[in-house]
C-alpha positions in Angstrom: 51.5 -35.4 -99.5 54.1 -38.6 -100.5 55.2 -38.3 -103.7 53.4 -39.8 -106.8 54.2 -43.6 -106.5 55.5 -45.7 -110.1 53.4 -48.3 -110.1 54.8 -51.3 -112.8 51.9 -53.2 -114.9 52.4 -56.6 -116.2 50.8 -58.6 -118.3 52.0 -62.4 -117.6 52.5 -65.5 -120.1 49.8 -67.9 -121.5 50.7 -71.1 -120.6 48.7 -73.7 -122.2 48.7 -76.3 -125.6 47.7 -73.3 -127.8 46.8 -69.6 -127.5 46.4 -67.0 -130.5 46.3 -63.3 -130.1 42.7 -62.9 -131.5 42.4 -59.2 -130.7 43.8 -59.6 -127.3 44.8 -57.1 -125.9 45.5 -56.4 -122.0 42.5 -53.9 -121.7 42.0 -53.9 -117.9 45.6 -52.8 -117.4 45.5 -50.4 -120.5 42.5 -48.8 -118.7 44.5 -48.4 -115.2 47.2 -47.2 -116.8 45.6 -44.6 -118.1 43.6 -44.3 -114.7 46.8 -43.9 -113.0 48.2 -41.5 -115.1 45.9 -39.0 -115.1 45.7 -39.4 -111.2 49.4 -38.2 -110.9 50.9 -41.7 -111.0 54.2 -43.1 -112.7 53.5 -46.1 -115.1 55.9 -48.5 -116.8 54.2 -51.5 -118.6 55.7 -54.6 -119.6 53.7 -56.9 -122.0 54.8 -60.5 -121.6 52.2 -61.5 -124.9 54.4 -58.8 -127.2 54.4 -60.8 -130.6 56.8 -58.4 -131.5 59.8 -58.3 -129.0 62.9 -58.5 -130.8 65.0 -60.5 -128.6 62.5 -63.1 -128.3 61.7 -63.4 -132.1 65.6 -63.7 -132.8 66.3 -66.7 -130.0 67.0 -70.1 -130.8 64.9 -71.6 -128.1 61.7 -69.5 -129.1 59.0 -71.1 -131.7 58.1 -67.9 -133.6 54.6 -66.5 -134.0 53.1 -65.3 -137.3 50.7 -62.5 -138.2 47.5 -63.3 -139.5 44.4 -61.1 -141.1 43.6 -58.2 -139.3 46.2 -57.8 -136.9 46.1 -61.1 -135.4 48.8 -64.0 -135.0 50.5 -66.8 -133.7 52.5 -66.2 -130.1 55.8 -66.6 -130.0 56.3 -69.9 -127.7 58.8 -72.3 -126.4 57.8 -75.6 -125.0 57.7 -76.5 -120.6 56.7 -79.5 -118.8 53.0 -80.5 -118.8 51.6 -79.9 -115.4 50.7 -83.2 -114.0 47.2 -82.7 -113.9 47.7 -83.0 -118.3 50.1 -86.0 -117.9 47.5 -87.7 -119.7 47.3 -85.5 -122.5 49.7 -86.2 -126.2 50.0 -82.7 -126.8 52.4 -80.1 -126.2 52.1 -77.7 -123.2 53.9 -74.1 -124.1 54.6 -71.0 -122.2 53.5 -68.1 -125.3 54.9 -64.8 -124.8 58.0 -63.3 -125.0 61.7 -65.1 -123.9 62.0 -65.0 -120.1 65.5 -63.4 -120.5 63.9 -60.8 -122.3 60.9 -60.5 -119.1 63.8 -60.2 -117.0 66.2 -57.6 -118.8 63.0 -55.4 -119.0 62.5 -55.8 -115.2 66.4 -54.9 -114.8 66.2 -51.9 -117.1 62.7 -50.1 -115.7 62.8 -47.5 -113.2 62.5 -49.2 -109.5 58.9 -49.1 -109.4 57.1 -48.4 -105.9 54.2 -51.5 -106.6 53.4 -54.0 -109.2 50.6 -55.0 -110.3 50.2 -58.5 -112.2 46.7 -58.9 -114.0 45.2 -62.3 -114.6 42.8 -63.7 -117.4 41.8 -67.4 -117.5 41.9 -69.7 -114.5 43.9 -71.9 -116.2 46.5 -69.9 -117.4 47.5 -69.2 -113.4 51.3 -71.4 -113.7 52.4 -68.4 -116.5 50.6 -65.5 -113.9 52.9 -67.9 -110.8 56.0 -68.0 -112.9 55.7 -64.3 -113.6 55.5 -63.5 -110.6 58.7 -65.4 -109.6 60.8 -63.7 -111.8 59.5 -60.5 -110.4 60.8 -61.8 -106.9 63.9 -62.3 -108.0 64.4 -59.2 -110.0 63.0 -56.7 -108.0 62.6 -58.4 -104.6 61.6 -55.4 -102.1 58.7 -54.3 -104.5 55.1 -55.3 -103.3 53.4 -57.0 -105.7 49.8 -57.0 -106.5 47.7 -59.5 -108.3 44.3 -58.9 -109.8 42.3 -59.7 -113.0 39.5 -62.5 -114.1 41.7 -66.1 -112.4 42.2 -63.5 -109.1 38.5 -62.7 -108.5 37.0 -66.2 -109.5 39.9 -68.4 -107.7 41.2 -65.8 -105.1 41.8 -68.9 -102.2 43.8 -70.9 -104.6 45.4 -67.5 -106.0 46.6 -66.7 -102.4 48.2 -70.3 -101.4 49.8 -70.2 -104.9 50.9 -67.5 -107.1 52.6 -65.7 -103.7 51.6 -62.1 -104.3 51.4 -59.3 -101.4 47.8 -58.7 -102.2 45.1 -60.1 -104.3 42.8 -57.8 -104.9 38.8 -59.2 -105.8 37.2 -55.5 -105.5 35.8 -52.9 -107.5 37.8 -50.4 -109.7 36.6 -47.4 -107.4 38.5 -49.4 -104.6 41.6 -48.9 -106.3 42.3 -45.1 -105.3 41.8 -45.5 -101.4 44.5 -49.0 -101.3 46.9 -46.9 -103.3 46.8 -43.8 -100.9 46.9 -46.8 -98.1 49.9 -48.6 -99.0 52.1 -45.3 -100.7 50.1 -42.2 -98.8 49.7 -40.5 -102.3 46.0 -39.2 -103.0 45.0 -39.8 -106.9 43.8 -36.4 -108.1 41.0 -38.3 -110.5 39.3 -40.1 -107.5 35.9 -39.8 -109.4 36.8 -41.0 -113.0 37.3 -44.3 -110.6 34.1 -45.0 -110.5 32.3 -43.9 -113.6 33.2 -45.3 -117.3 31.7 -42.5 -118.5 34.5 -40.2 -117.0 37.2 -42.9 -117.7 40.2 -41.1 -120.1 41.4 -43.6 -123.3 43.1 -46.5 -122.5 47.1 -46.0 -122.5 47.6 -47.6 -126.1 50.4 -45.4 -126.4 52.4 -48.3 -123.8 52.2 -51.2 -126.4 54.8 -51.6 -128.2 53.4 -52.1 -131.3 49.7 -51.8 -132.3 48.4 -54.3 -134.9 44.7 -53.3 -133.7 43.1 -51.4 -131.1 40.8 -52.6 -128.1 37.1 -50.6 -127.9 35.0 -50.7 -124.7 31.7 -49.3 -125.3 30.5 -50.7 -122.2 30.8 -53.1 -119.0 28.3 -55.9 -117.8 25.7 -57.7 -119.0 21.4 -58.2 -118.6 21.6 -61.6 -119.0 21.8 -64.4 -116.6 23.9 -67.2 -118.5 24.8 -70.2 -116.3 27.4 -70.6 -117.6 28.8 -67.8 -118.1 30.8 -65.3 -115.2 30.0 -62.0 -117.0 27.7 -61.0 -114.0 30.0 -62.1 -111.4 33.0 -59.8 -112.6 31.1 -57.1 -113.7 27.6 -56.8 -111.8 25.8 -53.6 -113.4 25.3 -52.5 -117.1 27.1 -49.5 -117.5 27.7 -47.2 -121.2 29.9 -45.1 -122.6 28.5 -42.0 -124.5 28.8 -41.6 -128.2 31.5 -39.0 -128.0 33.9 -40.8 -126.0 33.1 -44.2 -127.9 33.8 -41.4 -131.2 36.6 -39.8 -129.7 38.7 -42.7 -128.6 38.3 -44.4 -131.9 39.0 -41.3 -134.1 42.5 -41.1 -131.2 43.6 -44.7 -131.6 43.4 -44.3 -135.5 44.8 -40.6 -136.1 47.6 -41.1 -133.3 48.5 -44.9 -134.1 47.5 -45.4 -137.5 45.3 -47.8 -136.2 42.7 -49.5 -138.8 41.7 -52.4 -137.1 39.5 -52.0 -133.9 38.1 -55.4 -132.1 35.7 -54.5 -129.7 35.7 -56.3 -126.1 31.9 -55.7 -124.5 29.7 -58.5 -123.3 26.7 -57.3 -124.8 27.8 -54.8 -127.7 24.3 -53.8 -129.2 22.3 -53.8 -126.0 21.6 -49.9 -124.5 23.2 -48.4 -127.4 20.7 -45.6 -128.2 22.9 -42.7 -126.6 26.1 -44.5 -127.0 27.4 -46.8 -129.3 24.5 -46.2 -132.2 24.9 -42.7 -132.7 29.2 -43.2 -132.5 28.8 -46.0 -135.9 26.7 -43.4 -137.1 29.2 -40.8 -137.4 31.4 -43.1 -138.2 29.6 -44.0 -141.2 28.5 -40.7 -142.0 31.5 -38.9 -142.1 34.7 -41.7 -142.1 37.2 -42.6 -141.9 37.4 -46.0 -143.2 37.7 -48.9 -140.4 37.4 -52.2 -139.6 35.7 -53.6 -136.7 35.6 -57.0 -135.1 33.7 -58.5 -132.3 35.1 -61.7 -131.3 32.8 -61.6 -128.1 29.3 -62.6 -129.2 26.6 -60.1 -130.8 23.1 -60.8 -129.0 21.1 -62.3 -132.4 17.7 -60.6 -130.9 19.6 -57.1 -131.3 20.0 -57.8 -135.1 17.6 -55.8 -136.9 17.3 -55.0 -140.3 18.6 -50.7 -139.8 21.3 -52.7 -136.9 22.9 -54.9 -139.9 23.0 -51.9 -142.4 25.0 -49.8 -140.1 27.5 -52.5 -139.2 27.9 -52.8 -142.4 28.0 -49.3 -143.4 30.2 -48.3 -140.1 32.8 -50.6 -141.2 32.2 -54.1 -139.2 33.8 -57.5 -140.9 34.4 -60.3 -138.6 30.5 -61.1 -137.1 30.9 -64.1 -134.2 27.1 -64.3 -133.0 25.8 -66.4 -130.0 23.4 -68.9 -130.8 25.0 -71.6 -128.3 22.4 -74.1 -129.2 19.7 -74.5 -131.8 17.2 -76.5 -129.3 14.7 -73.6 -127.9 13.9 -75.9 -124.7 17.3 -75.7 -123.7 18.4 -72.3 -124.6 15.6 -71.0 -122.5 16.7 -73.2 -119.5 20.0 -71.4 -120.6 18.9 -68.1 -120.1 16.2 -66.9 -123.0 18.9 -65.3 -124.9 17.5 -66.1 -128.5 15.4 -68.8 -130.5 15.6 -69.8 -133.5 13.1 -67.6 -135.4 15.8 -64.8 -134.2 18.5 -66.4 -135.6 17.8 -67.1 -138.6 15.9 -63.7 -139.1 19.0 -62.1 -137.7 21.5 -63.8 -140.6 19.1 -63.1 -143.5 19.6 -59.1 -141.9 23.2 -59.7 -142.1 23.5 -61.2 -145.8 21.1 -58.7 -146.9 23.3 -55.6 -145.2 26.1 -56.9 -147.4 28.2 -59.6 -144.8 29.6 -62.5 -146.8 29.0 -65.9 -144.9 32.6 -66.8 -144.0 32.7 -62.9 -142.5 29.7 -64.4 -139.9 30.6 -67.3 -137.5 28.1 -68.8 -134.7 29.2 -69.7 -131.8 27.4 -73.4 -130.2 28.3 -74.3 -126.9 29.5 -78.0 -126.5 30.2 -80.3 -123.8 28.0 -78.5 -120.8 25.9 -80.8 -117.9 22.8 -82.2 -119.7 23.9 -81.5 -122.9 23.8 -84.4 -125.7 26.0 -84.7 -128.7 23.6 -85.1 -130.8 22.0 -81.2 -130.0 25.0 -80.0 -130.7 24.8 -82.2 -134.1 21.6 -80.7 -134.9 22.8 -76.7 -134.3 25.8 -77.5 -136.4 23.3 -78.9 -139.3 20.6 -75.5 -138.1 24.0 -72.7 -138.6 24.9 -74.2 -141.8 21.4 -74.7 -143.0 21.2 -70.2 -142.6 24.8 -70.5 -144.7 27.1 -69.2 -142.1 29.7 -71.1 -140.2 29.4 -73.2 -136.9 32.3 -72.4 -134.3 32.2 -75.0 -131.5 32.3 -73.2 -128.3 34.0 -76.3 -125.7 32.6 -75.8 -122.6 34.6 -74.1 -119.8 33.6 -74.8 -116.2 33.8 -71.8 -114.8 33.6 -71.1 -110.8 30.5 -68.5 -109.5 28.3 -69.5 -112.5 25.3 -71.1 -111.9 26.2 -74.5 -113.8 29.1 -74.8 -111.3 27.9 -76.8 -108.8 26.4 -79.4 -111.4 29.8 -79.3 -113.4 31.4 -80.1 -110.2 29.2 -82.9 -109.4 30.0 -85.0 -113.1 32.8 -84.2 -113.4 35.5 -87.1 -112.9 38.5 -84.6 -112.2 38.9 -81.9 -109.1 37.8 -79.0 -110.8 36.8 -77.1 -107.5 40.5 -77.7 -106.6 42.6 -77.1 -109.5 41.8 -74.6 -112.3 44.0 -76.4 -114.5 40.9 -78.5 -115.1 38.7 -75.7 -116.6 40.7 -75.9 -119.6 37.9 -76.0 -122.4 40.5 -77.8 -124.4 41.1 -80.3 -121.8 37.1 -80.9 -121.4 37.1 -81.9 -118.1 33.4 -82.6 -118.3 33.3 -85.4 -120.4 31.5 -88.4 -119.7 30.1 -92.0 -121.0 27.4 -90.0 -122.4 29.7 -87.2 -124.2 33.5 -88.0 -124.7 36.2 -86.6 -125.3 35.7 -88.9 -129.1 32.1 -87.1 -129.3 33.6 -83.6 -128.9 35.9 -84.3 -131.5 33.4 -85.9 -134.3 32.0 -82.7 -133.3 34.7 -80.1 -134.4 34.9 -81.8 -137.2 31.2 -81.9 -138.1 31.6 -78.3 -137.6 34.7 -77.8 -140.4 33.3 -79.9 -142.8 32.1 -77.8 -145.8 
């Protein structure tokens, strides 16, 4: 057999006008890392989003970060050119991360890894993933390097003419095992844990450099049929942890790392939990210790019962985003049947009476998608506060392989189909005489305004 190959993770910059760390951690890679290294693999990491790289935080050129509650914070930044498809746009364009002299003395000081593999997250961050990936040429420029992640599998033509990695890889996890032994000759011992979350060890928290929080992932995939939303396209089947690993890795991250704050990344957190998630929060709640959970991604509102809310509040759960998207029942059906708003506002009064504060529950509305008025969005704003929680406007991200794609495409008035830059929610590349870029703005405001 060839020796065990050192394969080199990176996570690349953010480039875009702003980008927060809002519990966001690199969990796909943390998750092959730890796939890797139980399969008899070398790992080295480097984390181009570390808020807390020393060099970076003492240069002159950088724009420091700052922490905020729970583990959260600013990226460090430094200010680049505006691609030109934001020429348009008064605002600033930054690359967030760490210095690129720091990138590149890490690269200089690892071990000479046998692959690399460069992960990928929104379509439009791909000029921070391309400039990555140039420094990796130049530093270590016999290595293969692979590309994967959310931009790879929903843009893979444009991520082949432009980012300029060896392979980029669209597949399944359980893929992963077979290319390696391809491209090195080594065979992973742990070819089975490949293919079943249930088998998968902790993520490799111990690579970070820092931990301010810790990533849970109870589960992968989603039952619902959003179109708007990619969820089924990256991950196709519902699949759950059990309650002792969801246990076990929590009880880990928090006696190993001193880890208090835990933000949990599933699509649909409270659906399929009876053997998994529910019994883990009840443990937790039963016997300690004390946490705090988050859950930036969306709960499903029809989940929220009365015995759900008491043991979120009871397990330790503070920061509540739910998913209402919009408070007309005509159109959130045509959007998938998700919730009404009987749910919702059942759902809150569960919440409140569990024990949340309102400012600890924010509701998510969509804004800005094909056939969408400003004035429903108006009226959901008025609906969230009515309840006495807090609207979050939710700009709408075209998004390619989603249903809505095709009619995004079509009203458009920029390329999106060509140049990912465009899905920028920020940039709203959507609007139109009907909803402007001036309506979407009234809009966020609407939505501050106590």
């Amino acid at each position: 057999m060839a020796k065990a190959p050192l394969i080199l993770l990176v996570n690349p910059w953010i480039t875009d006008f702003a980008a927060h760390d809002l519990w966001a951690k690199p969990m796909g890679l943390l998750i092959l890392a730890s796939l890797l290294k139980e399969g008899g693999c070398g790992v080295e990491f480097i984390d181009c989003l570390d808020r807390h790289d020393t060099f970076t935080n003492a240069h002159p050129e950088i724009l420091r970060g700052a922490p905020k509650r729970f583990g959260t914070g600013k990226y460090p930044r430094m200010s680049i050119p505006k691609p030109d498809a934001y020429s348009g746009s008064r605002r600033f364009y930054y690359r967030h991360g760490i210095h690129p002299v720091s990138f590149r003395k890490k690269l200089r000081e690892s071990v000479m890894p046998d692959l690399v593999w460069v992960t990928s997250s929104m379509t439009y961050w791909y000029p921070g993933v391309r400039e990555s990936l140039e420094i990796i040429r130049e530093e270590l420029p016999l290595v293969p390097v692979w590309l994967g992640g959310i931009y790879a599998k929903l843009c893979p033509e444009h991520a082949t003419r432009t980012i300029g990695a060896d392979m980029v890889f669209t597949g399944t996890l359980p893929e992963l095992p077979g290319l390696i032994a391809e491209h090195t000759g080594f065979f992973l011992k742990n070819g089975p844990s490949w293919a079943d979350l249930r088998l998968f060890p902790p993520p490799a928290l111990e690579l970070a450099q820092k931990l301010d929080y810790a990533p849970i992932l109870t589960g992968v995939g989603c039952p619902y049929r959003c179109p708007y939303c990619a969820s089924v396209k990256l991950q196709p089947e519902l699949k759950r942890a059990s309650a002792e690993r969801i246990y076990s890795e929590i009880i880990r991250a928090h006696e190993l790392f001193g880890v208090t704050d835990f933000a949990f990344y599933d699509d649909a957190l409270l659906i399929d939990t009876e053997r998994g998630l529910k019994p883990a929060l009840e443990r937790i709640a039963r016997e300690g210790p004390k946490l705090r959970f988050h859950v930036p991604n969306a709960l499903h509102i029809r989940a929220l019962s009365r015995e759900w809310c008491d043991l979120l509040s009871a397990s330790g759960f503070r920061t509540i985003r739910l998913g209402l998207e919009t408070a007309t029942d005509a159109k959130n059906r045509e959007w998938g049947g998700k919730v009404d708003l009987e749910m919702f506002f059942r759902g809150v009064e569960n919440l409140l009476a569990a024990g949340f504060e309102s400012d600890d529950i924010g509701v998510y509305l969509l804004c800005g998608l094909p056939g969408q008025k400003p004035e429903e969005v108006a009226e959901g704003i008025e609906t969230v506060k009515k309840a006495g929680v807090r609207p979050r406007i939710a700009e709408y991200s075209p998004i390619p392989g989603t249903a809505m794609w095709a009619q995004a495409a079509a009203l458009s008035p920029y390329d999106i189909q060509s140049e990912p830059l465009y899905h920028n929610n920020s940039f709203f590349a959507c609007r139109r005489p009907d909803f402007t870029v001036e309506d979407m703005e009234a809009l966020k405001k609407l939505a501050r305004r106590e």
